[in-house]
C-alpha beads as a LAMMPS data file, in Angstrom:
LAMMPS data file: protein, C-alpha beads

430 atoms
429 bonds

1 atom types
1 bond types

-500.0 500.0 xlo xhi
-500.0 500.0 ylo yhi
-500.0 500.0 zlo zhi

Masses

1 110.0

Atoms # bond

1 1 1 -303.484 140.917 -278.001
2 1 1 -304.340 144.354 -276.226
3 1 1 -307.356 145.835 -277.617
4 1 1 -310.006 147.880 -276.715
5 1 1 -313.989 147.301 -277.493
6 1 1 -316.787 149.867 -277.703
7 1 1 -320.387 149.658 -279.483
8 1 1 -321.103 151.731 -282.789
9 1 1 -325.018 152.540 -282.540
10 1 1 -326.031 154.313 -285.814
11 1 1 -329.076 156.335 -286.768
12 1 1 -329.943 153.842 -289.714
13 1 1 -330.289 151.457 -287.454
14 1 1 -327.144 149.277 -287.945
15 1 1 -325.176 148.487 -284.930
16 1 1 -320.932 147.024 -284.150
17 1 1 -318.330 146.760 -282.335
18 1 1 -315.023 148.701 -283.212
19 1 1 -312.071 146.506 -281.575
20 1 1 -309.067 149.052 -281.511
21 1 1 -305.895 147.220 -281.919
22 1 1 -303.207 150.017 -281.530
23 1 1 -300.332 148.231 -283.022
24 1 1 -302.287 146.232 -285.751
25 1 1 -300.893 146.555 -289.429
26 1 1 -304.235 144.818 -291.021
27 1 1 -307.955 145.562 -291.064
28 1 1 -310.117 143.271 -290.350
29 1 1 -314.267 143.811 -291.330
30 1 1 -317.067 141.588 -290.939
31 1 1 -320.466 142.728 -292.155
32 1 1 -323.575 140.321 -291.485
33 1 1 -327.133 140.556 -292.163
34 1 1 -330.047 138.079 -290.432
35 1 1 -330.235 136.661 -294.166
36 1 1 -329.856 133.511 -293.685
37 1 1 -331.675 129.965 -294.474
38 1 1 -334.718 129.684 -292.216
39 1 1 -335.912 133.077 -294.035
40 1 1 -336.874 131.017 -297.143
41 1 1 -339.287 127.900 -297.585
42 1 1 -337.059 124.053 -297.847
43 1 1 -338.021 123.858 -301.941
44 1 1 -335.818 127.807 -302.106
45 1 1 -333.336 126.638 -299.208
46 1 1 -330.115 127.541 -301.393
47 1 1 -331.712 131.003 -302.497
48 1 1 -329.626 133.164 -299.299
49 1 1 -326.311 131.399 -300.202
50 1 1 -326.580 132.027 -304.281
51 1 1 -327.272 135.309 -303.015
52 1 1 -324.290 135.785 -301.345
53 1 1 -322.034 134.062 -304.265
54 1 1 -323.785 136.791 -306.491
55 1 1 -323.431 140.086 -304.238
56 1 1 -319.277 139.588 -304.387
57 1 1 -319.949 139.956 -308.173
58 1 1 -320.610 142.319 -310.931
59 1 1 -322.356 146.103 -309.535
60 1 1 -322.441 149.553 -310.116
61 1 1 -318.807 150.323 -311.309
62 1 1 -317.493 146.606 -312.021
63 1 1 -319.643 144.923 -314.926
64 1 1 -317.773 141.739 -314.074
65 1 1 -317.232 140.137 -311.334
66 1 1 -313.595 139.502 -312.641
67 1 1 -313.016 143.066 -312.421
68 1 1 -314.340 143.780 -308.983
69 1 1 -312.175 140.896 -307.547
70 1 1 -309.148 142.150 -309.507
71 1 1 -309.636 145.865 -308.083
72 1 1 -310.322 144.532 -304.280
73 1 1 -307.582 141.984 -304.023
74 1 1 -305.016 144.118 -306.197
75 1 1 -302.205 144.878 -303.175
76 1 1 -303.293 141.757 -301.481
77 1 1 -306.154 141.848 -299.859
78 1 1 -308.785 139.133 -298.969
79 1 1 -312.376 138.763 -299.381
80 1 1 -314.796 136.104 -298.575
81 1 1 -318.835 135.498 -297.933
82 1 1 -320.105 132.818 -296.088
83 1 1 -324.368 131.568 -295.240
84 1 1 -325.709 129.792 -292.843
85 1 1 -328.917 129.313 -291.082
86 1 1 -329.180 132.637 -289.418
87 1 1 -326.632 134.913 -291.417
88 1 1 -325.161 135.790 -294.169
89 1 1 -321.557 137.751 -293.590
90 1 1 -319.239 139.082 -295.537
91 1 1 -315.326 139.602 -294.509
92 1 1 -312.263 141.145 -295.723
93 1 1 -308.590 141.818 -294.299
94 1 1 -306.179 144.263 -295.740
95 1 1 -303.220 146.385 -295.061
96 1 1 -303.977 149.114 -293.185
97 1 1 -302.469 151.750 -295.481
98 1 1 -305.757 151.118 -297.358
99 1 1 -308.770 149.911 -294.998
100 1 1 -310.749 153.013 -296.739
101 1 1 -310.786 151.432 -300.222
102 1 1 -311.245 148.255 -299.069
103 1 1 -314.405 149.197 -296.907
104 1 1 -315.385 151.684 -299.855
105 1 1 -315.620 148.142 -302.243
106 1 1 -317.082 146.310 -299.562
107 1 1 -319.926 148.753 -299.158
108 1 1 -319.954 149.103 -302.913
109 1 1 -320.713 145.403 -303.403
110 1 1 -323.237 145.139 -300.759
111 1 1 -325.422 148.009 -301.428
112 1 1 -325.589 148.120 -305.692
113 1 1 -325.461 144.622 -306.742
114 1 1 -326.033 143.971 -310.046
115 1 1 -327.394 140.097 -310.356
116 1 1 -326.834 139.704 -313.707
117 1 1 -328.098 136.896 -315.642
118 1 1 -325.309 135.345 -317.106
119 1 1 -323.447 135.399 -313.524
120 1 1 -326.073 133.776 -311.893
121 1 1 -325.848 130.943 -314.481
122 1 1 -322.131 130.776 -313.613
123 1 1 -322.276 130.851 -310.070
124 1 1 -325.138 128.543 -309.441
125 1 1 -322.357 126.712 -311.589
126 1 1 -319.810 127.123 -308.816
127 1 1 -322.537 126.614 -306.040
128 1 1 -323.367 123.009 -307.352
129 1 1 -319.471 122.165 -307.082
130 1 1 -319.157 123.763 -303.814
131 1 1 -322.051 121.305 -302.288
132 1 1 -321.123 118.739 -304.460
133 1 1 -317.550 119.032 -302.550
134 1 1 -318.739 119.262 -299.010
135 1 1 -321.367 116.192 -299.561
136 1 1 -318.408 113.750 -299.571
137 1 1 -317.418 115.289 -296.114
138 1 1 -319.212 112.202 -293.809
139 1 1 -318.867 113.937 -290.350
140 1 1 -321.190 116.914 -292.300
141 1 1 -323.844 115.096 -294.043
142 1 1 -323.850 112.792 -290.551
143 1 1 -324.481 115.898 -288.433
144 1 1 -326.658 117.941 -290.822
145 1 1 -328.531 114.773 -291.032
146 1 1 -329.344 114.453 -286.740
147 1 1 -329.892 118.228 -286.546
148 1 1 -332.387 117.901 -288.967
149 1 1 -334.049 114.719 -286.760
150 1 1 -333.548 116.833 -283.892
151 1 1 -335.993 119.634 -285.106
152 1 1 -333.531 122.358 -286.068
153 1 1 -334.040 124.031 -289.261
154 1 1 -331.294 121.780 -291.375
155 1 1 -330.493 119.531 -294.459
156 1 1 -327.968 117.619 -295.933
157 1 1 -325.609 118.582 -298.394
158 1 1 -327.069 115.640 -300.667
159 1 1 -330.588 117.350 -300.134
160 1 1 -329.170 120.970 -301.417
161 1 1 -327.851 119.766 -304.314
162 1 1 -331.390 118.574 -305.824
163 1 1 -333.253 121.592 -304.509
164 1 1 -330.578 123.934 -305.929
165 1 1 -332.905 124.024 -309.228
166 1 1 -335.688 125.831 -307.525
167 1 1 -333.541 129.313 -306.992
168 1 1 -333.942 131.843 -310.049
169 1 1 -332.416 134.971 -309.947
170 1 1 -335.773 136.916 -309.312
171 1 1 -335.477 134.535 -306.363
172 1 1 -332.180 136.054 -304.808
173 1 1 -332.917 139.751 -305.865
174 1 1 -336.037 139.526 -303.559
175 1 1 -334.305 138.027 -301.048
176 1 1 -331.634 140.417 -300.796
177 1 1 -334.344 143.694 -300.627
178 1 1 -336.124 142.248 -298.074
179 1 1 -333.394 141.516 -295.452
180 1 1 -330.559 143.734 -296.641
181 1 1 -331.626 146.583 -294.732
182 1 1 -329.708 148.966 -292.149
183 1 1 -331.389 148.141 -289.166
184 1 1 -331.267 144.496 -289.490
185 1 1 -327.157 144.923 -290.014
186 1 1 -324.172 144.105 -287.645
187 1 1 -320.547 144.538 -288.316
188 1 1 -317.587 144.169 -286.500
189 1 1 -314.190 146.475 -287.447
190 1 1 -310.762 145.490 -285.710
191 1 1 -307.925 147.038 -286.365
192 1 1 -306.404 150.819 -285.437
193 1 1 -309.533 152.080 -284.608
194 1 1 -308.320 155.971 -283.906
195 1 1 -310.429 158.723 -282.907
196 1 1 -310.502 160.218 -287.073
197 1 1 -310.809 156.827 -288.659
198 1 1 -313.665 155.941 -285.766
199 1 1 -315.368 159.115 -287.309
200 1 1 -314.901 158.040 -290.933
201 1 1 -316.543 154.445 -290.215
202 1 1 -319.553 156.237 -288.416
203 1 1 -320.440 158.100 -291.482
204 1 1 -319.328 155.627 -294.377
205 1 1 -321.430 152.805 -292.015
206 1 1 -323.794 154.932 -291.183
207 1 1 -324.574 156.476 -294.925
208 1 1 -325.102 153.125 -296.803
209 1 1 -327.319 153.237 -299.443
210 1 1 -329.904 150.415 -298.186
211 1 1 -333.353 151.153 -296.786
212 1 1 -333.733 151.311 -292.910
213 1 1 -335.812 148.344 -292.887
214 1 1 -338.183 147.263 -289.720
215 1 1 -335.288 146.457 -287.335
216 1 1 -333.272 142.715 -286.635
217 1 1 -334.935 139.772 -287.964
218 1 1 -335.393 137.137 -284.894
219 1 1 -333.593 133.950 -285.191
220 1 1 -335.425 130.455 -285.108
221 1 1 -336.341 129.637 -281.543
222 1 1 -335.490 125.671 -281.410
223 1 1 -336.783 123.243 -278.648
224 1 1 -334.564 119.978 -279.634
225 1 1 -336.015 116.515 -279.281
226 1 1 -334.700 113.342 -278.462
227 1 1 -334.525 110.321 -280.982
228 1 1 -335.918 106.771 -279.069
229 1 1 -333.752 105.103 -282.407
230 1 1 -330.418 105.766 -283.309
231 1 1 -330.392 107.390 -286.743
232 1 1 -328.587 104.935 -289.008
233 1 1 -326.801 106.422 -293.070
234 1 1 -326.041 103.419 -294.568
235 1 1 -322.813 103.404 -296.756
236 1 1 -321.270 100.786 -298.007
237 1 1 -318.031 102.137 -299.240
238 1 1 -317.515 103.207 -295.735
239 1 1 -315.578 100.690 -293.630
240 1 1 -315.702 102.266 -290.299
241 1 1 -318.397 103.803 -288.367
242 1 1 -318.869 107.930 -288.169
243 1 1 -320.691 108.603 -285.141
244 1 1 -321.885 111.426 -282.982
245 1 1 -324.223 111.805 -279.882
246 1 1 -325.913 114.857 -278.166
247 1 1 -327.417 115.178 -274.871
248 1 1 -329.810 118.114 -274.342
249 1 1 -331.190 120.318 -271.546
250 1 1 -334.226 122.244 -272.315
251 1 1 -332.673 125.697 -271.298
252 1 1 -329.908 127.540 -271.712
253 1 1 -327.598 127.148 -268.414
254 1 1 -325.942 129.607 -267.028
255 1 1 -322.712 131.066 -268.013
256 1 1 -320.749 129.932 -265.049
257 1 1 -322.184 126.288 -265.644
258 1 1 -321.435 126.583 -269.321
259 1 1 -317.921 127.433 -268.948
260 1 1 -317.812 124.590 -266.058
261 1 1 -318.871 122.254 -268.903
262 1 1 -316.208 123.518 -271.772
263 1 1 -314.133 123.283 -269.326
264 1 1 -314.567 119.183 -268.605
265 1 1 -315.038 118.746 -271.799
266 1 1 -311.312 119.603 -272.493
267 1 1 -310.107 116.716 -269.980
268 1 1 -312.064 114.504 -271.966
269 1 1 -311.278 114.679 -275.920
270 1 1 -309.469 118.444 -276.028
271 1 1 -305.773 117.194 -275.615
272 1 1 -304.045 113.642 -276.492
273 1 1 -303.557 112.857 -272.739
274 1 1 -307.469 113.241 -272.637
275 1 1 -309.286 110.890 -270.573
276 1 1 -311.426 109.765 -273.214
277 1 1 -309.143 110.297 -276.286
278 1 1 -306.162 109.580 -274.493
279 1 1 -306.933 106.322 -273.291
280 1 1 -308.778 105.084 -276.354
281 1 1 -305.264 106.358 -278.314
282 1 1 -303.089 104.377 -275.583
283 1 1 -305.570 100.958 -276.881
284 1 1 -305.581 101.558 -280.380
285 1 1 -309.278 102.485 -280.429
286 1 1 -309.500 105.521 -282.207
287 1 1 -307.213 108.079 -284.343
288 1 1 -309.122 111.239 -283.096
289 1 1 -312.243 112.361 -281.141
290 1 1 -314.056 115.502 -280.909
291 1 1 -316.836 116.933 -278.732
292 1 1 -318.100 120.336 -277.778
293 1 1 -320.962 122.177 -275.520
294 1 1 -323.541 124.070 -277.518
295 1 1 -326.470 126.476 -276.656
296 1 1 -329.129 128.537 -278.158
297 1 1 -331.748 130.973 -276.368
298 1 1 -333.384 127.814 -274.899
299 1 1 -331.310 124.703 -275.196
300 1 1 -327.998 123.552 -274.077
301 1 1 -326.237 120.185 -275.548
302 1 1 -323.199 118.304 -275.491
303 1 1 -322.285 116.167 -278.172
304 1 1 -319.147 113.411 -279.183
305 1 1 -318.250 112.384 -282.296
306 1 1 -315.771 110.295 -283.820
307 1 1 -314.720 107.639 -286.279
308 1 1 -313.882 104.209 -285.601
309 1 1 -313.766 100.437 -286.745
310 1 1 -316.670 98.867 -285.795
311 1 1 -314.904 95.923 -284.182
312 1 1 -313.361 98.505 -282.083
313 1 1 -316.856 100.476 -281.609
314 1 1 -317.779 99.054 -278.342
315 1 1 -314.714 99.407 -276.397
316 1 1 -314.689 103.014 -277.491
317 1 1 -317.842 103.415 -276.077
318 1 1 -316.864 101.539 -272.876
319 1 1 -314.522 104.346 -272.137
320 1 1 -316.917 106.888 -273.090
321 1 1 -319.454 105.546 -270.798
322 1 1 -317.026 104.746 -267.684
323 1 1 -315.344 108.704 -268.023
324 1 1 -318.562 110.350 -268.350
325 1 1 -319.789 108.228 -264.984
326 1 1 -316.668 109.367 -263.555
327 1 1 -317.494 113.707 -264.150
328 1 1 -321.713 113.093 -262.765
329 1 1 -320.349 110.687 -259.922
330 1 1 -317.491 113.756 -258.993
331 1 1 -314.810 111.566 -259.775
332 1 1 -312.854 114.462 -260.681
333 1 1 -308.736 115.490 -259.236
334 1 1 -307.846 118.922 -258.475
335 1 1 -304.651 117.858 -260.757
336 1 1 -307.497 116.905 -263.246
337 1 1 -309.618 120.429 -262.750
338 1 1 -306.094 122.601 -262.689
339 1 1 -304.890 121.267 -265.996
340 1 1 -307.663 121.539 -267.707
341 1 1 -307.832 125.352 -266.750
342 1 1 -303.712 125.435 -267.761
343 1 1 -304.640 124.327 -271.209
344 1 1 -307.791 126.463 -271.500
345 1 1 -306.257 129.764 -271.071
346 1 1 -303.451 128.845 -273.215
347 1 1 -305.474 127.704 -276.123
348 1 1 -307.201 131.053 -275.350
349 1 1 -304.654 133.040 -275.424
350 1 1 -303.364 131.626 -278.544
351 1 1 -306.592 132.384 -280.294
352 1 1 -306.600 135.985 -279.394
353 1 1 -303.367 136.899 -280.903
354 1 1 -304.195 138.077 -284.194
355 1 1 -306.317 140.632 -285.205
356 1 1 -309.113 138.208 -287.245
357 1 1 -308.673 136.434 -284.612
358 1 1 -310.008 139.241 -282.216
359 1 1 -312.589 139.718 -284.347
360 1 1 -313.844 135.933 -284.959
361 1 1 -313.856 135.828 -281.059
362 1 1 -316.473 138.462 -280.502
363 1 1 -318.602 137.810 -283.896
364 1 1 -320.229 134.677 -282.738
365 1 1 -322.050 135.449 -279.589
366 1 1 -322.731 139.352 -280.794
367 1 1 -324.039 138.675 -284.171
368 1 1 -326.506 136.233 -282.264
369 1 1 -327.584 138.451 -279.984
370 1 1 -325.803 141.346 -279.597
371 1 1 -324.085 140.423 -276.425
372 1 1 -320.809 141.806 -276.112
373 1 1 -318.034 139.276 -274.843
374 1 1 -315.931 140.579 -272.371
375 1 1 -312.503 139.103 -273.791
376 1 1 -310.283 140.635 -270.801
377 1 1 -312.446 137.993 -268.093
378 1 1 -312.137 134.808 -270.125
379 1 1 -309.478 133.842 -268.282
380 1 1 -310.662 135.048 -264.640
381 1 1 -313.644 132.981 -265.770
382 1 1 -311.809 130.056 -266.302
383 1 1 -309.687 130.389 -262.963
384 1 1 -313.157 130.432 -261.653
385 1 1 -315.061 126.987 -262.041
386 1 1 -315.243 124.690 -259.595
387 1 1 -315.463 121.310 -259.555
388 1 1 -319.563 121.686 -258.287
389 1 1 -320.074 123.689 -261.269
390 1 1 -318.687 120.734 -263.426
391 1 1 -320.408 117.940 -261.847
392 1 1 -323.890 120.304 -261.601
393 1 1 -323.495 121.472 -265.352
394 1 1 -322.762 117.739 -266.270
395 1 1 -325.939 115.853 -264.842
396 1 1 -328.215 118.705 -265.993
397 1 1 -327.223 117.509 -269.329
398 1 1 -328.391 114.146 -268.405
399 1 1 -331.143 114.779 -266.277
400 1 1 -333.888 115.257 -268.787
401 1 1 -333.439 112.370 -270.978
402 1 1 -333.121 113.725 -273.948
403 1 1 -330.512 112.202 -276.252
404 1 1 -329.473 110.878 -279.429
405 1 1 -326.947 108.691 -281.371
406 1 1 -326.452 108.755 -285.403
407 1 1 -324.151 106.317 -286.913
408 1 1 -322.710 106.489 -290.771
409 1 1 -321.372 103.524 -292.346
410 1 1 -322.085 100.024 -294.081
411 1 1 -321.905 96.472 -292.541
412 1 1 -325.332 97.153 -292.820
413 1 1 -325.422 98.433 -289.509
414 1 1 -325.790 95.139 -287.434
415 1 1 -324.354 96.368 -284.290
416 1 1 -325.721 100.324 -284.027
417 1 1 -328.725 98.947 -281.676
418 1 1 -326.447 97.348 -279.572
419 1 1 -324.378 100.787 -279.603
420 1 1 -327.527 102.471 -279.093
421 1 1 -328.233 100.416 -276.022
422 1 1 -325.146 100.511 -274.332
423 1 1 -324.874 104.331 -274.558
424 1 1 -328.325 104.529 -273.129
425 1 1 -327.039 103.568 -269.538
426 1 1 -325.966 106.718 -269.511
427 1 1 -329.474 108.227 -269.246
428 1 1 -330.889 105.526 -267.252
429 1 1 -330.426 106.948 -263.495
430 1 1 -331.870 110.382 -264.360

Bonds

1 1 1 2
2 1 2 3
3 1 3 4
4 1 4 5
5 1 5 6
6 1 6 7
7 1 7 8
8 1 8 9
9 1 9 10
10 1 10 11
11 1 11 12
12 1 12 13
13 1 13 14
14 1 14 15
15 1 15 16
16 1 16 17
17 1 17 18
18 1 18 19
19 1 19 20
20 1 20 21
21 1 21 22
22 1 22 23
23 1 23 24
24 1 24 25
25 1 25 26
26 1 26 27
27 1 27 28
28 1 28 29
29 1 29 30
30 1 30 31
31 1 31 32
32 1 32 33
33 1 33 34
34 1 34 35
35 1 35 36
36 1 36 37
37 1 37 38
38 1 38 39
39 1 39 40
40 1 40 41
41 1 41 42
42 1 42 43
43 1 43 44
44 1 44 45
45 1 45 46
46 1 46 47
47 1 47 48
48 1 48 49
49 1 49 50
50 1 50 51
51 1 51 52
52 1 52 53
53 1 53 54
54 1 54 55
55 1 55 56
56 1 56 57
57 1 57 58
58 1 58 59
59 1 59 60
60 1 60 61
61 1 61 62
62 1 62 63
63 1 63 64
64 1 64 65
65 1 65 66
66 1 66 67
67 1 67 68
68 1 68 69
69 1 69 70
70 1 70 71
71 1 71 72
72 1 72 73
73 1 73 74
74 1 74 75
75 1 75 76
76 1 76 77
77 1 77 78
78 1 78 79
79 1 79 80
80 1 80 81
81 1 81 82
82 1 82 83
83 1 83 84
84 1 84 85
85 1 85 86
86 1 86 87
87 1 87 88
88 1 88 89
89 1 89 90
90 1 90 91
91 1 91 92
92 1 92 93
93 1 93 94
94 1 94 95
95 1 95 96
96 1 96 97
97 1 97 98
98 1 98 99
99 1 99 100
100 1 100 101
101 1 101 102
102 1 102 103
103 1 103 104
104 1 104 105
105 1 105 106
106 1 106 107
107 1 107 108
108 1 108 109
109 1 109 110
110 1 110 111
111 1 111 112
112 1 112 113
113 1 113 114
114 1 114 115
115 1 115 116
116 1 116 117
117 1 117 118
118 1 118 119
119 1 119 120
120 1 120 121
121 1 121 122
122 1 122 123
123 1 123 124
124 1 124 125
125 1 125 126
126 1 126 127
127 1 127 128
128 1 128 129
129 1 129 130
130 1 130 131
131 1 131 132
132 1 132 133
133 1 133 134
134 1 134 135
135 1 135 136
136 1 136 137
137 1 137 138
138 1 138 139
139 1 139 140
140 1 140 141
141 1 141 142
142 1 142 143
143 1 143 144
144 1 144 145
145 1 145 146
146 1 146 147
147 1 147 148
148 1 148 149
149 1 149 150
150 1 150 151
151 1 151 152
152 1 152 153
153 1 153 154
154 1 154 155
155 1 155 156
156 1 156 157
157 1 157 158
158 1 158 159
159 1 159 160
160 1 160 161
161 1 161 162
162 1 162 163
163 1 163 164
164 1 164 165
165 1 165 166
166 1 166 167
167 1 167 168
168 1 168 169
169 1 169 170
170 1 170 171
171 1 171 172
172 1 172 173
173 1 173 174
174 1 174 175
175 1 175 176
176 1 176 177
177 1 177 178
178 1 178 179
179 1 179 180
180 1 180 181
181 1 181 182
182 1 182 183
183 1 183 184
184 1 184 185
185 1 185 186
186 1 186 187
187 1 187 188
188 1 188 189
189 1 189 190
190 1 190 191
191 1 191 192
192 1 192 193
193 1 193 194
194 1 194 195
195 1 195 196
196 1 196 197
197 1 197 198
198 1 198 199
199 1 199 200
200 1 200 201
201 1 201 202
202 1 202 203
203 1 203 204
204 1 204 205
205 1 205 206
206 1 206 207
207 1 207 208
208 1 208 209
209 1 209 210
210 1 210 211
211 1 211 212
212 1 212 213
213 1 213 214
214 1 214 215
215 1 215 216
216 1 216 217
217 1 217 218
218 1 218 219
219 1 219 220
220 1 220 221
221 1 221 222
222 1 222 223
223 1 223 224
224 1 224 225
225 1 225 226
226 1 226 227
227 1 227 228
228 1 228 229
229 1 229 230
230 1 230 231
231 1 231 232
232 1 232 233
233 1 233 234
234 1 234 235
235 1 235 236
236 1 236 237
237 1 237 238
238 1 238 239
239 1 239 240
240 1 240 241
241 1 241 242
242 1 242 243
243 1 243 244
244 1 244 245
245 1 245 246
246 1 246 247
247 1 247 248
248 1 248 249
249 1 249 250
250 1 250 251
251 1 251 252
252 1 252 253
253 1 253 254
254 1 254 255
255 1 255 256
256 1 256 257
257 1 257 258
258 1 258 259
259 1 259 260
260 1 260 261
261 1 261 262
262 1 262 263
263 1 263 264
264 1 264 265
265 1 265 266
266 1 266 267
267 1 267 268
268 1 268 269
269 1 269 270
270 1 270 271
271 1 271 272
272 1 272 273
273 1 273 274
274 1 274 275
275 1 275 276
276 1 276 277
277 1 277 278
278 1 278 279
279 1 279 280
280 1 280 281
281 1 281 282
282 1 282 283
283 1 283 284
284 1 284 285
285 1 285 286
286 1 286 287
287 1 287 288
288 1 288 289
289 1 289 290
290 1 290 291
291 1 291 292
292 1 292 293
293 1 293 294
294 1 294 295
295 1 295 296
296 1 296 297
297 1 297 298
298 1 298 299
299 1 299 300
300 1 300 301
301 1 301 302
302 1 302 303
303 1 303 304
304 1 304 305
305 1 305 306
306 1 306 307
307 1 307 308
308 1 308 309
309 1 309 310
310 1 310 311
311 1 311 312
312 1 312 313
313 1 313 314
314 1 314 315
315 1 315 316
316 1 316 317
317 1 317 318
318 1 318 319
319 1 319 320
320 1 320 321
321 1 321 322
322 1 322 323
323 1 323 324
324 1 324 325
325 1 325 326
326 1 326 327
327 1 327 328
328 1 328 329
329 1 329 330
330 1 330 331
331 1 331 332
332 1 332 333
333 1 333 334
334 1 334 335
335 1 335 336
336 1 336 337
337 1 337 338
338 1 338 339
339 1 339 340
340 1 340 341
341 1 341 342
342 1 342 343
343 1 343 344
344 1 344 345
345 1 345 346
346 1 346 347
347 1 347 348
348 1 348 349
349 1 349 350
350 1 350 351
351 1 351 352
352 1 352 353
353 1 353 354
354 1 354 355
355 1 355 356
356 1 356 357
357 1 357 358
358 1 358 359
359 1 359 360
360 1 360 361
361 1 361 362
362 1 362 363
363 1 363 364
364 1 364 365
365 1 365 366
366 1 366 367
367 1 367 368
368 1 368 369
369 1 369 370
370 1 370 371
371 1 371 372
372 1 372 373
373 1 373 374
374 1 374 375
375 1 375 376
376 1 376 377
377 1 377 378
378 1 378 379
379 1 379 380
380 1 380 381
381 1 381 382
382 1 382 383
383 1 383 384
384 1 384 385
385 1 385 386
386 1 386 387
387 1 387 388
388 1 388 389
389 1 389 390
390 1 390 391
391 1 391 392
392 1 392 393
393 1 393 394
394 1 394 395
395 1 395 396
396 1 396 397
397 1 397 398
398 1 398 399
399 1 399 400
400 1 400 401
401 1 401 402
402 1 402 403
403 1 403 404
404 1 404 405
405 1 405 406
406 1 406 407
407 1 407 408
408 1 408 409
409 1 409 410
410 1 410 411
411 1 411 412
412 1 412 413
413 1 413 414
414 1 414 415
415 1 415 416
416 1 416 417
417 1 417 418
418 1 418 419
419 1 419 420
420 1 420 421
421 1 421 422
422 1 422 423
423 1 423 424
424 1 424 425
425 1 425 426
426 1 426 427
427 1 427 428
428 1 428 429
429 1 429 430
């Protein structure tokens, strides 16, 4: 989708992107604020996400929280909130005919919350459901559960539910003054961005009636470790075993060797004619299989996860093992390398084509740090790897040593060392 993308520094210390979209017939907004999870101590862990439930409620000219959503969402628009570690964000879409009263009540709600009593009761309520929902989801507790052995700031779903008693309201007001503040704000605006409205979102962004605050709170700094056991969750009701395993490199590689890696990682599990998931499919092994390449300020990891019978387990693995051999040895077609890149830039493109879209695409990377993608290069930067890059961004993933496997399921788990050790070839001859 042509767009254009230019920084919005204000005097309050808030900071965005405005992505002009000159035919665009929605509005897109994303406001975030470093609010998130490693701000508070484990016992008040859910306090920044019943925060966030509360801010969309009752405030300064809604008493209810009924009311408000009825006035925002009255000609159709959406609204939602979401927390995590680092952030909290909220988002909305609308027609454009009315982006100002839709930013007007999104401002509104953020800056003169109410927290009232009786709908904290109600959405602590809704909270408990909402975790209660997401703790049946096996992949999540599975993951949450090794990022949490790894040494990132993480728990389970399970764990939330039993520490969600420990919030109060007093709690989430405090929370909410000490990191909603200007300065330690980032939005992102996409839409038809013209000179006049440009104007209007400098001064009702820039006017928000929140304190400056001492600038951008600093995410968590993580140095992952490897596990020497493979972290087994029994369950019992489970017949077949969830699984995922990371590999880690203690620095963040460079951008060319990153998109080298995403880029592999596509041949392998990204398409059903994958050479992992594709053969494993062609066997009978395995319904679906994901992986991905992740990264923070000092770490970089690639990680594999699927589900699978465990009679079928180590055959899985097998083809696992003998692809990965395949990318560190080279093993690699220009067919191979050329397809991959085919595939990339259409799963790109086809990700770019709305105007949320747009906006999802740069939120990531410049809510984390402020870096601004350059969207137009993407697919230059694809076009660009080499096979080197691959194979060098591949066995600095398995260079250090650092690795780990978590399984999820019953049979009591007789055959997850033997998983454990037959993955572990893979480190071996680094």
């Amino acid at each position: 989708m042509r767009h254009t993308v230019k920084e919005l520094v204000l005097d309050n210390g808030a900071r965005g992107l405005l992505i002009d979209v000159p035919d665009a017939s929605v509005m897109s907004f994303q406001i975030s604020f470093r609010a998130g999870e490693f701000l508070v101590t484990e016992k008040k862990w859910e306090t920044p996400h019943v925060m966030e439930h509360l801010l969309l409620g009752a405030n300064k000219d809604f008493p209810r929280a009924r009311d408000f959503q009825a006035e925002f969402e009255k000609n159709g628009a959406y609204s939602n909130a979401s927390t995590s570690v680092n952030d909290v964000t909220y988002e909305a879409e609308c027609a454009d005919i009315e982006w100002q009263r839709i930013l007007d009540c999104m401002v509104l709600a953020i800056t003169q919350p109410l927290f009232l009593e009786d709908e904290f009761r109600a959405e602590m309520g809704n909270v408990r459901e909402e975790l209660s929902s997401r703790a049946n989801n096996h992949f999540q507790r599975l993951n949450l559960s090794l990022r949490e052995a790894y040494g990132f700031r993480a728990t389970t779903y399970q764990n939330r539910l039993k520490l969600l008693k420990n919030v109060t309201v007093a709690d989430t007001q405090e929370h909410y003054k000490s990191t909603h503040t200007t300065s330690n704000m980032r939005f992102i605006v996409a839409g038809k961005i013209t000179p006049a409205r440009r104007a209007q979102l400098k001064e009702v962004l820039g006017n928000m009636n929140l304190p400056k605050g001492r600038g951008r709170k600093m995410p968590p700094v993580y140095k992952p470790k490897g596990l020497r056991q493979p972290l087994y969750i029994p369950n019992n009701s489970v017949k077949n075993h969830y699984f995922y395993f990371d590999t880690f490199r203690d620095e963040k590689l460079s951008e060319p060797l990153r998109d080298a890696l995403n880029l592999v990682d596509t041949t392998l599990t990204g398409t059903l004619y994958s050479r992992i998931l594709g053969t494993a499919r062609e066997r009978g092994l395995v319904y679906g299989m994901s992986s991905g390449v992740g990264w923070g300020n000092d770490f970089t990891n690639w990680w594999f996860g699927a589900q699978v019978r465990p009679d079928n387990a180590q055959a899985l693995f097998d083809i696992i093992i003998n692809e990965l051999k395949k990318v560190l040895a080279g093993d690699l077609t220009a067919e191979d390398i050329n397809a991959a890149k085919q595939y990339s830039i259409g799963r790109f493109q086809r990700s770019a084509q709305t105007v949320s879209g747009l906006a999802y695409g740069y939120m990531s990377r410049y809510f984390y740090d402020d870096h601004i993608e350059d969207y137009n290069l993407i697919p230059d930067r694809i076009k660009a790897v080499t096979k080197k890059d691959i194979v060098e961004g591949a066995n600095l993933l398995f260079e250090e040593g650092s690795w780990g496997l978590g399984v999820l399921g019953g049979r009591s788990g007789n055959n997850i060392e033997e998983l454990h050790s037959q993955l572990s070839q893979l480190w071996q001859n680094n």
